[in-house]
Structure formats: C-alpha cells, structure tokens
TIRO-2110 file (N, C-alpha, C; in Angstrom, 1 decimal):
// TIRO-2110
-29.7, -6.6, 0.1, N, 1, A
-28.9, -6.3, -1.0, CA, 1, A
-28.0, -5.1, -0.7, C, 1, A
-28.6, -4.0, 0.0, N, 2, A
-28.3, -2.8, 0.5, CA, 2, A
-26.9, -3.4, 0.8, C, 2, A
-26.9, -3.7, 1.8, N, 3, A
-26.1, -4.6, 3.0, CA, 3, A
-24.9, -5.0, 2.7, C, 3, A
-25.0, -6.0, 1.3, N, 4, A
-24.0, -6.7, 1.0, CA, 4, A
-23.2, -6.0, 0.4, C, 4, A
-24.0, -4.9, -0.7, N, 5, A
-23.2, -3.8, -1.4, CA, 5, A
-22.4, -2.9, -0.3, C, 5, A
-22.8, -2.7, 0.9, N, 6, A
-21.7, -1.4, 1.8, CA, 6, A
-20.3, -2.4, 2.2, C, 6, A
-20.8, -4.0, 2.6, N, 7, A
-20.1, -4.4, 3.3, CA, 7, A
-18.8, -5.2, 1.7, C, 7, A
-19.3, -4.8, 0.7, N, 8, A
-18.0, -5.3, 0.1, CA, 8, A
-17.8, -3.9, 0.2, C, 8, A
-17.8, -2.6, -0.2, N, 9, A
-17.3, -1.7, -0.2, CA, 9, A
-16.5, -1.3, 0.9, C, 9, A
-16.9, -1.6, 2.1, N, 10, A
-16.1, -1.3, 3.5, CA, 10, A
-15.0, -1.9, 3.5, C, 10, A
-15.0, -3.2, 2.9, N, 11, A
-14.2, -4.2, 2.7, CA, 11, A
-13.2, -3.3, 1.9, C, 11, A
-13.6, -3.3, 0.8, N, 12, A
-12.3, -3.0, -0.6, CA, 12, A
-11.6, -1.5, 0.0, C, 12, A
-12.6, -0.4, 0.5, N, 13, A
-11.4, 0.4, 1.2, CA, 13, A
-10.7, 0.1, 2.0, C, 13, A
-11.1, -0.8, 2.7, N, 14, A
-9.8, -1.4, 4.0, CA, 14, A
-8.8, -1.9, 3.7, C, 14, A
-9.2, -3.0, 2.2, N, 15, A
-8.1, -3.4, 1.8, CA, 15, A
-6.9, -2.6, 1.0, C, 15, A
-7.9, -1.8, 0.4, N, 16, A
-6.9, -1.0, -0.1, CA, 16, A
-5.6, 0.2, 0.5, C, 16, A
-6.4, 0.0, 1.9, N, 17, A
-5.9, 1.0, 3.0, CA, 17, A
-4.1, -0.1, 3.4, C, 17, A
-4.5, -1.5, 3.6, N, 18, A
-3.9, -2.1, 4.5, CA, 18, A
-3.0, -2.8, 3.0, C, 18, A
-3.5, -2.8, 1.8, N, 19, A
-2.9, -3.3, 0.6, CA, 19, A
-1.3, -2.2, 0.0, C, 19, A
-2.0, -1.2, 0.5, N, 20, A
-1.0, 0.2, 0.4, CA, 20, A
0.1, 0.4, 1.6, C, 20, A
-0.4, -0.2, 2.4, N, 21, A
0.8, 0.1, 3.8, CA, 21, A
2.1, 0.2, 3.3, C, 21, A
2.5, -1.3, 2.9, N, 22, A
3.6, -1.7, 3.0, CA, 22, A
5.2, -0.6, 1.8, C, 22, A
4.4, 0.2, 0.5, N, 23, A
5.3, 0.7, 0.2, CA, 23, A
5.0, 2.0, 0.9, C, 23, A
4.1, 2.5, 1.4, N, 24, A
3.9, 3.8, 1.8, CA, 24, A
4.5, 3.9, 3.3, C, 24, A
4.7, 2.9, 4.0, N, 25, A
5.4, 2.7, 5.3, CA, 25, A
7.1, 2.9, 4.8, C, 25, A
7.4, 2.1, 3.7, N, 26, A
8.7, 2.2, 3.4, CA, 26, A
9.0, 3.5, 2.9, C, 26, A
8.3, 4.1, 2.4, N, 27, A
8.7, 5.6, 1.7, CA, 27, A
8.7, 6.4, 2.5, C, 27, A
7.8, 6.5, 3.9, N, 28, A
7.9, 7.2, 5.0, CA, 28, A
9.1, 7.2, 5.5, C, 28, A
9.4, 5.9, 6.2, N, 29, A
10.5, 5.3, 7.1, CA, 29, A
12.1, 6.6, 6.8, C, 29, A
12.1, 5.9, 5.1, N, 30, A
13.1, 6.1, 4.0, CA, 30, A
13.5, 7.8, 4.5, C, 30, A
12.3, 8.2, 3.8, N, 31, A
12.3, 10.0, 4.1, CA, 31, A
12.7, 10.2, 5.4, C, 31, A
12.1, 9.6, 6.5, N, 32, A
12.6, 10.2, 7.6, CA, 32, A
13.9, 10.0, 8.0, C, 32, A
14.8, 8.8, 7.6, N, 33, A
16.0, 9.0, 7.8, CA, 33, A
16.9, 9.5, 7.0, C, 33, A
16.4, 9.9, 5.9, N, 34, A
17.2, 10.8, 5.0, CA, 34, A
17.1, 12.0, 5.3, C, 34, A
16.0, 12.3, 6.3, N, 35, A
15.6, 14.3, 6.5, CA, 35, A
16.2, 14.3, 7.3, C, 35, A
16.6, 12.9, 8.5, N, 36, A
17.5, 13.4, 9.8, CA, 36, A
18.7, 13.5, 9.2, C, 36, A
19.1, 12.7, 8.1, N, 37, A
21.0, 12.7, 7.8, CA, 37, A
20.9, 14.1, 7.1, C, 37, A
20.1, 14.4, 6.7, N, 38, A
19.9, 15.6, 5.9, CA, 38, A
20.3, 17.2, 6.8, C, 38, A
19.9, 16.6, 8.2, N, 39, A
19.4, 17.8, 9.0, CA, 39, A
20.6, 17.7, 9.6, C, 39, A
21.7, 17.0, 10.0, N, 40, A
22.5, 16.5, 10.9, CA, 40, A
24.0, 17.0, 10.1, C, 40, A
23.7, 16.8, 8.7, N, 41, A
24.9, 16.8, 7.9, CA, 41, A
24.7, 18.2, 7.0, C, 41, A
23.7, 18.9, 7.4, N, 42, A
23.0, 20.0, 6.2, CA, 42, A
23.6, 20.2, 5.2, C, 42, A
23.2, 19.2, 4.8, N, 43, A
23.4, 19.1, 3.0, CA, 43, A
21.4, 19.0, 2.9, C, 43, A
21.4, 19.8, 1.9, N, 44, A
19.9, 20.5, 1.8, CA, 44, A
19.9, 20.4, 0.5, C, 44, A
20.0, 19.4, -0.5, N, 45, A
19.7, 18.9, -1.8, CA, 45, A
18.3, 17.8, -2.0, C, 45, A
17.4, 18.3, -2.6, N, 46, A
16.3, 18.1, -2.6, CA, 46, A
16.1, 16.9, -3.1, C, 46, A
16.9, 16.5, -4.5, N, 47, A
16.9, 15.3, -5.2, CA, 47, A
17.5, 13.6, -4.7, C, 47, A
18.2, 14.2, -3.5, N, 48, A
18.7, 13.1, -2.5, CA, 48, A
17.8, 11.8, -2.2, C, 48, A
16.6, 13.0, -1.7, N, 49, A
15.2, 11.5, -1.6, CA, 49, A
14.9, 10.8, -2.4, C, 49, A
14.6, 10.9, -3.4, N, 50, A
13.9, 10.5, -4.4, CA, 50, A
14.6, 8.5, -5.1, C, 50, A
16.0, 8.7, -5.5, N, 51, A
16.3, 7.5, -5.3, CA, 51, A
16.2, 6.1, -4.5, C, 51, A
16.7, 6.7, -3.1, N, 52, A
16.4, 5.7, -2.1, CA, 52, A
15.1, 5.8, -2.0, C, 52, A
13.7, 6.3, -1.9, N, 53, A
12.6, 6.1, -1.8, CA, 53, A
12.3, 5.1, -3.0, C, 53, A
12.6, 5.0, -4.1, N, 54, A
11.9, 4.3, -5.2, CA, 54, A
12.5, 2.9, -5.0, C, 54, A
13.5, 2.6, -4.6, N, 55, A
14.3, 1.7, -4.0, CA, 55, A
13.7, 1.2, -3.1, C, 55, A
13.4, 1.7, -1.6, N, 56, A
12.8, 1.6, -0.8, CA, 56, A
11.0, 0.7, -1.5, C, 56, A
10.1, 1.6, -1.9, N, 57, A
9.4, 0.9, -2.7, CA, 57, A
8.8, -0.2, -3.3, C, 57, A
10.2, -0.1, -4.4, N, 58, A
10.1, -1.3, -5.3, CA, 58, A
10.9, -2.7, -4.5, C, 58, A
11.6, -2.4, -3.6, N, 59, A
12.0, -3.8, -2.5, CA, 59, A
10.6, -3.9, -1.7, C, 59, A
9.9, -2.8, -1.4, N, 60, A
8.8, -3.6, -0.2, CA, 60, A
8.0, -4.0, -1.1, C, 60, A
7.5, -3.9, -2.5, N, 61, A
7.1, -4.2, -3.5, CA, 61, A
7.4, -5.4, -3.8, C, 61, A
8.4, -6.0, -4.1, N, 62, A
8.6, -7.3, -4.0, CA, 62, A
8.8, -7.8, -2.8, C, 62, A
8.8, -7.6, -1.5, N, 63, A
8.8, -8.3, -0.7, CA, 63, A
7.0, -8.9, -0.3, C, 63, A
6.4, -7.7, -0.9, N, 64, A
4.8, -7.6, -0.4, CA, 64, A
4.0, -8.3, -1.2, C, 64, A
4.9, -8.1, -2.7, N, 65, A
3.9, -8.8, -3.6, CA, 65, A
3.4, -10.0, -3.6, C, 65, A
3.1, -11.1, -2.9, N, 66, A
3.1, -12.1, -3.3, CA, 66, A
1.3, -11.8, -1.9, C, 66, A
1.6, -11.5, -1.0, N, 67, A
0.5, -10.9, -0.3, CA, 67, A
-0.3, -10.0, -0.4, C, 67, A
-0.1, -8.9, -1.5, N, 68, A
-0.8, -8.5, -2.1, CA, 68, A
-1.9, -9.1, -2.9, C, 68, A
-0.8, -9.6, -4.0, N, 69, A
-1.9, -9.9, -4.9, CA, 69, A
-3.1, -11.3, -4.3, C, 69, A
-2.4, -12.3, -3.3, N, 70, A
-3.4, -13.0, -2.5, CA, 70, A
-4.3, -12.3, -1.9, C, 70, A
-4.1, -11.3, -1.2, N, 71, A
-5.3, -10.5, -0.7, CA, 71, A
-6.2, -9.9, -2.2, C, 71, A
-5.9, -9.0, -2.8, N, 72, A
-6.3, -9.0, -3.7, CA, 72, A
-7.0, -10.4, -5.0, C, 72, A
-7.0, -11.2, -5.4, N, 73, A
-7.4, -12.1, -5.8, CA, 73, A
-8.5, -12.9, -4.7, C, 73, A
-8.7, -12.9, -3.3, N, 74, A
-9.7, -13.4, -2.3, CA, 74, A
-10.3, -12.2, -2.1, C, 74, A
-10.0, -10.7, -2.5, N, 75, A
-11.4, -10.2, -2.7, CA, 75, A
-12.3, -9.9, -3.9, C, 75, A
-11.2, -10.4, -4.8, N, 76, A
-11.7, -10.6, -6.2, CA, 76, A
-13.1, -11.6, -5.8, C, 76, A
-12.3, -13.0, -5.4, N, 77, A
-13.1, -14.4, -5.4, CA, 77, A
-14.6, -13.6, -4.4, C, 77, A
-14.5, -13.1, -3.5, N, 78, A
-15.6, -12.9, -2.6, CA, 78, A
-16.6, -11.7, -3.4, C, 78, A
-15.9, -11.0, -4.3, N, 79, A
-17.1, -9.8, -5.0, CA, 79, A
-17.5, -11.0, -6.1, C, 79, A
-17.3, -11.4, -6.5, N, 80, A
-17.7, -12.8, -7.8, CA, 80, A
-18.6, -13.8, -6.8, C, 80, A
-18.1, -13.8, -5.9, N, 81, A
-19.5, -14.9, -5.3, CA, 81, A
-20.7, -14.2, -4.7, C, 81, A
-20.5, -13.0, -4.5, N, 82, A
-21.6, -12.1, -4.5, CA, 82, A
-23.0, -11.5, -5.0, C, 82, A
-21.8, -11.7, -6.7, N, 83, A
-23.3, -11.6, -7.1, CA, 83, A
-23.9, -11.9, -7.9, C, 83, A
-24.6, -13.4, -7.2, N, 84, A
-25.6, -13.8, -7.5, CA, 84, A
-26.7, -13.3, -5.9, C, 84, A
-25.9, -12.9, -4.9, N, 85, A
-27.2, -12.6, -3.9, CA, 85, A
-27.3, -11.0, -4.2, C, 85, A
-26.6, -10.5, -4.7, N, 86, A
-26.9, -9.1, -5.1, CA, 86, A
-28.2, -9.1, -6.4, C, 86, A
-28.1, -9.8, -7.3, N, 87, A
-29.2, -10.0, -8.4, CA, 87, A
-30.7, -10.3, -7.8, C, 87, A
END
C-alpha cells in the first residue's frame, strides 16, 4: 500500500515538474532575450518584460495545452484506478 502511495506521489511531482516546463521555458527564453536587447541597447526600463513574457506564456499555453491536459487527465485515470489496491 506504502508503495503504491510514494509511487503515485513520485509520479504527480514529476508531472508536475515536466507539466510546467513548457510556459516556464518560454518565460525564461523571453527574459533572456529581452535582458540581452536590454543590455545591448541600455534602455533599463523594468516594465519592458512583463508583456512579452505573458505573451510568450499564453502562446506556449496554447500550444501545450492540448498535452497538458492529456497528461494530466492519464494521471487522473491512474490515481482512480488505484484505489481500489490502496483500500
């Protein structure tokens, strides 16, 4: 029982690790080329990021979503078949 409880848990943070990538890769990416045009062109206006990042975001967001929520709904389906060996 132990068992099955760590290994959905091992599970759900991984997914959640690998479910998050895709806007947090894009917000990274984003920022870094905006800190180089930033650094290059020193214009040192702080509110610059913030746009293109949410932008950034909500495109990998719709690009991602459709794999998200698949991954998310087959770990739904696998914690629901569970437990009945958890009981």
């Amino acid at each position: 029982m132990q068992d099955i409880l760590i290994q959905i848990a091992r599970e759900g943070l991984l997914l959640v690790l690998v479910v998050s990538a895709p806007p947090v890769l894009a917000s990274m990416v984003i920022g870094l080329a905006i800190s180089v045009l930033q650094a290059t062109t020193q214009i040192q206006e702080q509110t610059l990021t913030f746009v293109p990042k949410i932008v950034g975001v909500v495109l990998s967001l719709v690009v991602a979503g459709p794999w998200i929520g698949a991954q998310l709904i087959r770990f739904t389906r696998v914690v629901f078949e569970s437990i009945p060996q958890v009981m």
